[in-house]
Backbone and ligand atoms as CSV (ligand in chain L), in Angstrom:
chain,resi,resn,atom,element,x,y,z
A,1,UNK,N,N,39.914,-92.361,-50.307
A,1,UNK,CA,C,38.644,-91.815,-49.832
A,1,UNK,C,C,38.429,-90.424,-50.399
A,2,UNK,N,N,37.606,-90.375,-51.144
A,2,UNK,CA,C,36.731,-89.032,-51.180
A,2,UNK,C,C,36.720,-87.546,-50.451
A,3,UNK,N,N,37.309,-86.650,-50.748
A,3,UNK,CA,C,36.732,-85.635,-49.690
A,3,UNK,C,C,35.943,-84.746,-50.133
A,4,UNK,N,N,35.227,-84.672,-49.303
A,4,UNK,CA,C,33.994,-83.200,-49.693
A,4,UNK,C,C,35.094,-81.335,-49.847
A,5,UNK,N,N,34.152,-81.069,-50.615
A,5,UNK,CA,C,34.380,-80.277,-51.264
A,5,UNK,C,C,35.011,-78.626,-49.699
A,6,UNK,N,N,36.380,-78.257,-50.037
A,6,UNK,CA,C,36.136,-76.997,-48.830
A,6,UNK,C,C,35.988,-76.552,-48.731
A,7,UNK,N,N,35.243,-75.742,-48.120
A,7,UNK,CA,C,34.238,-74.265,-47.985
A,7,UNK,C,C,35.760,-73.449,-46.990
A,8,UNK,N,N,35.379,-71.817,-47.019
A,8,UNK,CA,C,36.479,-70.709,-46.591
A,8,UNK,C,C,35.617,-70.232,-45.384
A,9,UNK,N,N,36.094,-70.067,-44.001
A,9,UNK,CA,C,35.343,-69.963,-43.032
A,9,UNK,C,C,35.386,-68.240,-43.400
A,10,UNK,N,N,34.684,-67.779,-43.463
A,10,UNK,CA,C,35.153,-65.701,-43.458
A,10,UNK,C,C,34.867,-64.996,-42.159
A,11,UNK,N,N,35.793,-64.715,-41.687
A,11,UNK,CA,C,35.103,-64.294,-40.235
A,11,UNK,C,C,36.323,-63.227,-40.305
A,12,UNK,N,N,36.795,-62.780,-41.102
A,12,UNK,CA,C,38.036,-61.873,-40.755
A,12,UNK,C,C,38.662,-61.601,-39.553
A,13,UNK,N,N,39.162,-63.480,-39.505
A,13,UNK,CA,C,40.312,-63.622,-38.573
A,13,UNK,C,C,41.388,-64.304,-39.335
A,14,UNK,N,N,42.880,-63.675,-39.624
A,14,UNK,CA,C,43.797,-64.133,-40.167
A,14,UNK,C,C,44.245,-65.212,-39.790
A,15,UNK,N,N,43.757,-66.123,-38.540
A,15,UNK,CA,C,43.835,-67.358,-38.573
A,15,UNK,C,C,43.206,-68.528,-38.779
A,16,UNK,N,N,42.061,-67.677,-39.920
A,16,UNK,CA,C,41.026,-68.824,-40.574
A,16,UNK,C,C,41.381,-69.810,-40.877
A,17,UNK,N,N,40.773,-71.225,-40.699
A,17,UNK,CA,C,41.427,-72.320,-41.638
A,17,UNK,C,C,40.384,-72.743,-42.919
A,18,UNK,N,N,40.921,-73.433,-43.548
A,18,UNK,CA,C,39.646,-74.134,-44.369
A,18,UNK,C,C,39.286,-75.517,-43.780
A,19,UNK,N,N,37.908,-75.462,-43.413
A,19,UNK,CA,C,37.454,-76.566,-42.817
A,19,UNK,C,C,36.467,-77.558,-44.068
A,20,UNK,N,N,36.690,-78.680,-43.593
A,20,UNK,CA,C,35.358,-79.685,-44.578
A,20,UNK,C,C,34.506,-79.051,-44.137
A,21,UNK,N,N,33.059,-78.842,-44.676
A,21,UNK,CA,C,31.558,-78.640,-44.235
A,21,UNK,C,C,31.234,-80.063,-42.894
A,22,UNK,N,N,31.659,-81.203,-43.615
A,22,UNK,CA,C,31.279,-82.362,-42.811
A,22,UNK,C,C,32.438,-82.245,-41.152
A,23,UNK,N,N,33.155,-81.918,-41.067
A,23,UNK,CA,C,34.354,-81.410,-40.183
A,23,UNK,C,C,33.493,-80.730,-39.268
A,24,UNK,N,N,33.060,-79.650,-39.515
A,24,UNK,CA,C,32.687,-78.636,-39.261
A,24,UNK,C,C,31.111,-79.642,-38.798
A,25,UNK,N,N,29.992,-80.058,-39.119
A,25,UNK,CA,C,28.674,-80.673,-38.799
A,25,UNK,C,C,29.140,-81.740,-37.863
A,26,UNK,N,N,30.082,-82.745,-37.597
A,26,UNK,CA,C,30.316,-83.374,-37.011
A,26,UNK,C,C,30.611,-83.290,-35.519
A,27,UNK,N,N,31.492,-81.696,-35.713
A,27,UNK,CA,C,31.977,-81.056,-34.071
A,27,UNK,C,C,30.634,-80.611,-33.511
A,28,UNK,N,N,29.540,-80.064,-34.395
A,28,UNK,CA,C,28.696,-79.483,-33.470
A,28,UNK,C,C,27.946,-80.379,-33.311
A,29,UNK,N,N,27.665,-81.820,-34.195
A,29,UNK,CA,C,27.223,-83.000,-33.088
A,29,UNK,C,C,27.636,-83.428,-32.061
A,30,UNK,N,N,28.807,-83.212,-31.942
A,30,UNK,CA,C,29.305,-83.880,-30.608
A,30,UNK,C,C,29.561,-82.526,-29.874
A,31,UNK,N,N,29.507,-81.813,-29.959
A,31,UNK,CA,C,29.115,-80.838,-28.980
A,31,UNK,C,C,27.942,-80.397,-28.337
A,32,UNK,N,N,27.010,-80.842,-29.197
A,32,UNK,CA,C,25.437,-81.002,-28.618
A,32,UNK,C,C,25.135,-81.896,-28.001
A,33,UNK,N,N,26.216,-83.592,-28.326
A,33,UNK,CA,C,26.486,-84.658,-27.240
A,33,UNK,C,C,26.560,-84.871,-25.691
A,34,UNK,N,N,27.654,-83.913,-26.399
A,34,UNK,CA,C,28.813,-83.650,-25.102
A,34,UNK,C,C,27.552,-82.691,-24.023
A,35,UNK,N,N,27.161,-81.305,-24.451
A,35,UNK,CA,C,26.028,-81.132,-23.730
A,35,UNK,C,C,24.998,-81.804,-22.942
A,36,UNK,N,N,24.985,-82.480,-23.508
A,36,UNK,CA,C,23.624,-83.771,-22.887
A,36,UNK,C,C,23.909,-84.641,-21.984
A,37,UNK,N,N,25.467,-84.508,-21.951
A,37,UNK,CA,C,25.788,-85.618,-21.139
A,37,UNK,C,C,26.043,-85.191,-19.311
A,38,UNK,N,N,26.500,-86.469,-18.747
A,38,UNK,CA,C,26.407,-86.298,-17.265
A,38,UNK,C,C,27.310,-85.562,-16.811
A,39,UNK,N,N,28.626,-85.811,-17.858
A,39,UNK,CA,C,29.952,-84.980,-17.348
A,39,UNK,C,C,29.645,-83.647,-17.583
A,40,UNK,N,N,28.785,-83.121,-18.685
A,40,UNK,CA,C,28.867,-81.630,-18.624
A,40,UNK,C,C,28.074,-80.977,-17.622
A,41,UNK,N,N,26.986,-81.770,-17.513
A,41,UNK,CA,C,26.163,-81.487,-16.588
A,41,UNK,C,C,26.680,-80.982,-15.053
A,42,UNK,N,N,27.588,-82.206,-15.022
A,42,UNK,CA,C,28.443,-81.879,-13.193
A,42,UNK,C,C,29.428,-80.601,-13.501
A,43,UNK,N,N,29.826,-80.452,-14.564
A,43,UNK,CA,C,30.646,-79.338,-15.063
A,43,UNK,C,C,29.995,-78.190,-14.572
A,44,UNK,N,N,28.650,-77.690,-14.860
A,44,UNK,CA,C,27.711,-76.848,-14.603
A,44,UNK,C,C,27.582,-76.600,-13.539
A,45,UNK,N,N,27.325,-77.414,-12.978
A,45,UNK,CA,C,26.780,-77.700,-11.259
A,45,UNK,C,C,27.736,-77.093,-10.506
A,46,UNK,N,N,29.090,-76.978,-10.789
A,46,UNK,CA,C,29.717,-76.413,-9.703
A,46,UNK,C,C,29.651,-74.317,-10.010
A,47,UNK,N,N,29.504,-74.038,-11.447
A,47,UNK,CA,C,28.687,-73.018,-11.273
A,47,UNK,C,C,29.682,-72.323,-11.433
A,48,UNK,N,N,30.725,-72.484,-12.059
A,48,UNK,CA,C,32.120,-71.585,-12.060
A,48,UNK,C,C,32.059,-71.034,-13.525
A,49,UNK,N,N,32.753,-69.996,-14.438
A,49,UNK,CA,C,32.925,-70.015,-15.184
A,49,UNK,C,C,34.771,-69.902,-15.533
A,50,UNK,N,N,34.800,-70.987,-16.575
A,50,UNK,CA,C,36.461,-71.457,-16.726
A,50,UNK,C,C,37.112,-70.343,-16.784
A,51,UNK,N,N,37.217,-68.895,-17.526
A,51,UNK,CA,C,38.052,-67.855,-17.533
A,51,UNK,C,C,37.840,-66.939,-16.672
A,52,UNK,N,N,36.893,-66.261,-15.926
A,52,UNK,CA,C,37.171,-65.423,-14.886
A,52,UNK,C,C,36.624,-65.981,-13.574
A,53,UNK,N,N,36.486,-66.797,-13.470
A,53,UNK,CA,C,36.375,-67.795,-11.951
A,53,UNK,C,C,35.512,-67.034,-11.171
A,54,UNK,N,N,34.322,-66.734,-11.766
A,54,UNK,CA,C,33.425,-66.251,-10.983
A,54,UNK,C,C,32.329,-66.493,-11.432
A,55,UNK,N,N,31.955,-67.040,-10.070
A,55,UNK,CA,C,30.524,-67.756,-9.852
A,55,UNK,C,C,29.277,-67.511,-10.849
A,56,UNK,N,N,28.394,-68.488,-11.026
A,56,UNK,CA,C,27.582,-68.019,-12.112
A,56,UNK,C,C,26.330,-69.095,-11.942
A,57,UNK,N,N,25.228,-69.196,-11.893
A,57,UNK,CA,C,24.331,-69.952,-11.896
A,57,UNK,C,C,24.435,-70.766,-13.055
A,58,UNK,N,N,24.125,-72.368,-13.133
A,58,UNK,CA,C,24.462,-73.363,-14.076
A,58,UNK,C,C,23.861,-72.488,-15.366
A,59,UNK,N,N,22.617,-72.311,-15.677
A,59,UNK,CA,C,21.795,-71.737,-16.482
A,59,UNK,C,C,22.123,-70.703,-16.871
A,60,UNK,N,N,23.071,-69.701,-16.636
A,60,UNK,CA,C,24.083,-68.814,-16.651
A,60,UNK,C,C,25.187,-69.366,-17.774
A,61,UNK,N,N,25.647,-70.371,-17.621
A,61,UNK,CA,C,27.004,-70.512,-18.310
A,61,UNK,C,C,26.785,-71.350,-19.678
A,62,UNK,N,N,27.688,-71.305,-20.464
A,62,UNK,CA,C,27.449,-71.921,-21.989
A,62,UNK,C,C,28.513,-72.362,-22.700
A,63,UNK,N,N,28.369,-73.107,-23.343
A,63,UNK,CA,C,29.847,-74.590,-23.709
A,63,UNK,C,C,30.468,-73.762,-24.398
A,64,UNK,N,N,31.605,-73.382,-24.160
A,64,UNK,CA,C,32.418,-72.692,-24.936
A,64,UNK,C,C,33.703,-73.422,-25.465
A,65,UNK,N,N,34.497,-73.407,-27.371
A,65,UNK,CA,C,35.334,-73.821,-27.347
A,65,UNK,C,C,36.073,-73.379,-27.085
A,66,UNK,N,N,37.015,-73.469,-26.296
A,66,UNK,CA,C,38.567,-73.071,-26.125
A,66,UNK,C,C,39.393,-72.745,-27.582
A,67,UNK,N,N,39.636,-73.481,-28.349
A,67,UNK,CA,C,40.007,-73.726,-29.962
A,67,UNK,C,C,38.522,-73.639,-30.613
A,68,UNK,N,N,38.275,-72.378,-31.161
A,68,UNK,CA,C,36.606,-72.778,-31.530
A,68,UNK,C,C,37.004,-73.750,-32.621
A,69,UNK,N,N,35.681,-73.966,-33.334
A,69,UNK,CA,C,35.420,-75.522,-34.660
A,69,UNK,C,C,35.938,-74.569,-35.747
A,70,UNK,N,N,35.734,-73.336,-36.056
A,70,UNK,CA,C,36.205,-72.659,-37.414
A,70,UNK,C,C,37.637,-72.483,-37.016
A,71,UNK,N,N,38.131,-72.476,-36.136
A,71,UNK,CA,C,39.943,-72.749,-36.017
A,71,UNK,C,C,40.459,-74.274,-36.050
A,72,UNK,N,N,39.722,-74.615,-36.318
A,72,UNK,CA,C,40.304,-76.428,-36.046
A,72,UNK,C,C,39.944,-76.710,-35.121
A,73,UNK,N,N,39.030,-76.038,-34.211
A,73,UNK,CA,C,39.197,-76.958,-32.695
A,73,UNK,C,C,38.113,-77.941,-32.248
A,74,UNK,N,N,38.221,-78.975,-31.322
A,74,UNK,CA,C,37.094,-80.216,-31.585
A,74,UNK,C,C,36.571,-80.175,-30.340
A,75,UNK,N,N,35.615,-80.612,-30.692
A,75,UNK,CA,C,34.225,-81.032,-29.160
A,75,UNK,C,C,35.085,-81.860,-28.758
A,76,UNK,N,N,35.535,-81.799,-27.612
A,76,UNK,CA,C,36.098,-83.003,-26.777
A,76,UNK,C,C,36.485,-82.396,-25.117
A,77,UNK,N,N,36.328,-82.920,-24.481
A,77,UNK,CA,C,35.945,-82.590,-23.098
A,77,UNK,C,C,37.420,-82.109,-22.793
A,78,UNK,N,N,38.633,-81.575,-23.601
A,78,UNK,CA,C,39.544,-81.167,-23.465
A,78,UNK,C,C,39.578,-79.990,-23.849
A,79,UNK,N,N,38.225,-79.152,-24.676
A,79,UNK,CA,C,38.143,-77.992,-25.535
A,79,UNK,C,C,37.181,-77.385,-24.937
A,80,UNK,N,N,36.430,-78.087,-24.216
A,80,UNK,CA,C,34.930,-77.574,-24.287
A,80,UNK,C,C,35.067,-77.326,-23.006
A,81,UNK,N,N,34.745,-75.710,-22.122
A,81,UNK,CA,C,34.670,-75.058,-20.846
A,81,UNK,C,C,33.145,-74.493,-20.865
A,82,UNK,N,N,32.714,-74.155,-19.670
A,82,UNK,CA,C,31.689,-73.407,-18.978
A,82,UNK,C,C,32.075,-72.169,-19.042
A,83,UNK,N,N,31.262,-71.157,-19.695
A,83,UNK,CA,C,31.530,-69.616,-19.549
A,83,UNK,C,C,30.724,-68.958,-19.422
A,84,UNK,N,N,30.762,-67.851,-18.716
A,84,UNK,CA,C,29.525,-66.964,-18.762
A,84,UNK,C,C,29.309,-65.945,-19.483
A,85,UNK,N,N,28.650,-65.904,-19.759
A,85,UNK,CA,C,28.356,-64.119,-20.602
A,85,UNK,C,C,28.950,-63.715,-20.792
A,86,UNK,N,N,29.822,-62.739,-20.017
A,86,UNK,CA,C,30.384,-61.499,-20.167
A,86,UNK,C,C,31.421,-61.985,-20.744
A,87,UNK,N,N,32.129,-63.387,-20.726
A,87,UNK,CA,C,33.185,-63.975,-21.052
A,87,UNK,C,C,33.108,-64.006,-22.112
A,88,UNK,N,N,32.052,-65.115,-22.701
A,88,UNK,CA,C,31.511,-65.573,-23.886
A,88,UNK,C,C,31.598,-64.459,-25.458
A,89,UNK,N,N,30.732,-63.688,-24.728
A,89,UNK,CA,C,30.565,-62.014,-25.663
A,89,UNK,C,C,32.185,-61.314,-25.873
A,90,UNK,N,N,32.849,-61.263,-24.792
A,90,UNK,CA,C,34.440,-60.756,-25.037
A,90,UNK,C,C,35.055,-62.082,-26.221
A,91,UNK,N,N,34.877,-63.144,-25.786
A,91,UNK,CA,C,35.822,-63.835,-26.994
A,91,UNK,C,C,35.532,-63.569,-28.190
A,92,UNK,N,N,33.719,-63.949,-28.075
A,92,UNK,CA,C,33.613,-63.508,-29.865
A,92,UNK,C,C,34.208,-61.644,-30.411
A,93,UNK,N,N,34.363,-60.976,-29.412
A,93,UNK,CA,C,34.489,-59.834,-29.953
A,93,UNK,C,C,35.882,-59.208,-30.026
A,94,UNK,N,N,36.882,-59.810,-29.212
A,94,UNK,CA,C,37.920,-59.335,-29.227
A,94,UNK,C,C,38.997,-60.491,-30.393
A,95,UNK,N,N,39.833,-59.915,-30.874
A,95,UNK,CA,C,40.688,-60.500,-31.163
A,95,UNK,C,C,41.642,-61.255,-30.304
A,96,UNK,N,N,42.700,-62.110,-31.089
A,96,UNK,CA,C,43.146,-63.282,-30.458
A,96,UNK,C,C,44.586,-62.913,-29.138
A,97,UNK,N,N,44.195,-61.418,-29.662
A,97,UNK,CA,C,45.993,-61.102,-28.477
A,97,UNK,C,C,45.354,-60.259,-27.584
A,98,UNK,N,N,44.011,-59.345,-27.722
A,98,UNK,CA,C,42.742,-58.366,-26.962
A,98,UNK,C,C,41.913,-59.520,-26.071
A,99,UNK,N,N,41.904,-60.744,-26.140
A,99,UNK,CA,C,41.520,-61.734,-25.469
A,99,UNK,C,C,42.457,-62.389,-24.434
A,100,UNK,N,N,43.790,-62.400,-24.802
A,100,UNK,CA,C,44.800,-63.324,-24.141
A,100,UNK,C,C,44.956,-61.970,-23.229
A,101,UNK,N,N,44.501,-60.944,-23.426
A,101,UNK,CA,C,45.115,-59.622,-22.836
A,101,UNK,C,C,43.962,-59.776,-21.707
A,102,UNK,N,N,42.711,-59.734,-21.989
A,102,UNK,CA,C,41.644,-59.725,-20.478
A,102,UNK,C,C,41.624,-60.996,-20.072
A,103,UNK,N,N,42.360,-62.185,-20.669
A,103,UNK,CA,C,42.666,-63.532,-19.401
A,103,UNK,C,C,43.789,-62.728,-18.362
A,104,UNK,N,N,44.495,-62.661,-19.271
A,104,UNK,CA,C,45.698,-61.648,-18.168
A,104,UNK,C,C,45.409,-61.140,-17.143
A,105,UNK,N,N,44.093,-60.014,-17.132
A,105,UNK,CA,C,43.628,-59.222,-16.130
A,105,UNK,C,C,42.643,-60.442,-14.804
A,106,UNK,N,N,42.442,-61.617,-14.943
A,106,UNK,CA,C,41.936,-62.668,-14.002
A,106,UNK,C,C,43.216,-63.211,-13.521
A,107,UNK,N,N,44.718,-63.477,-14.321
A,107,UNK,CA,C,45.530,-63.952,-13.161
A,107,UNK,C,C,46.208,-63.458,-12.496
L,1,ZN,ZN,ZN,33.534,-65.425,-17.093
C-alpha cells in the first residue's frame, strides 16, 4: 500500500512526530463524530471539566485531546475529555512538564 507523502508538524515541541496529512484529516473526522454523538453529549451534561473538576456549564467545555492528533493521539472516547477554558488555554500554552505541574496543583 501506498503512503502519502509526510508532512513535519512545527509547533516547537521536541516531541513532535511526523504525522500522514491523511492521519492527521481522519482524527479530526472522528472527532467532529465523536462530538455529535449521544455519548459526548451526556459527557457534557454532567458539566464537569476532566482536569480541574470544576463545574462548568455544558456550553462552557470543549473536546479536548488528552494525547493531542499532532502527538499521535486519536479521537477515541479514551482520548477525548471535556475541558474548560482556563484548562484548555493552559495546555496549549504550557509545556509538557509546566502542565503535568498545574494537574498536580488539582490533586
Ligand atoms: Zn478545567
Amino acid at each position: 500500500m501506498d503512503r502519502q507523502p509526510r508532512i513535519k508538524i512545527l509547533n516547537m515541541d521536541p516531541y513532535a512526530y511526523n504525522l500522514d496529512e491523511a492521519d492527521i484529516k481522519r482524527e479530526r473526522r472522528k472527532a467532529r463524530e465523536l462530538r455529535a454523538s449521544q455519548w459526548w453529549k451526556r459527557r457534557l451534561a454532567k458539566g464537569v471539566c476532566h482536569y480541574c473538576g470544576q463545574p462548568a456549564p455544558p456550553k462552557a467545555l470543549t473536546m479536548d485531546h488528552i494525547v493531542p492528533i499532532a502527538r499521535g493521539g486519536r479521537s477515541t472516547k479514551s482520548n477525548v475529555v471535556p475541558a474548560c477554558k482556563t484548562c484548555n488555554n493552559a495546555k496549549k500554552q504550557l509545556l509538557p512538564m509546566e502542565w503535568e505541574e498545574y494537574l498536580e496543583g488539582f490533586g
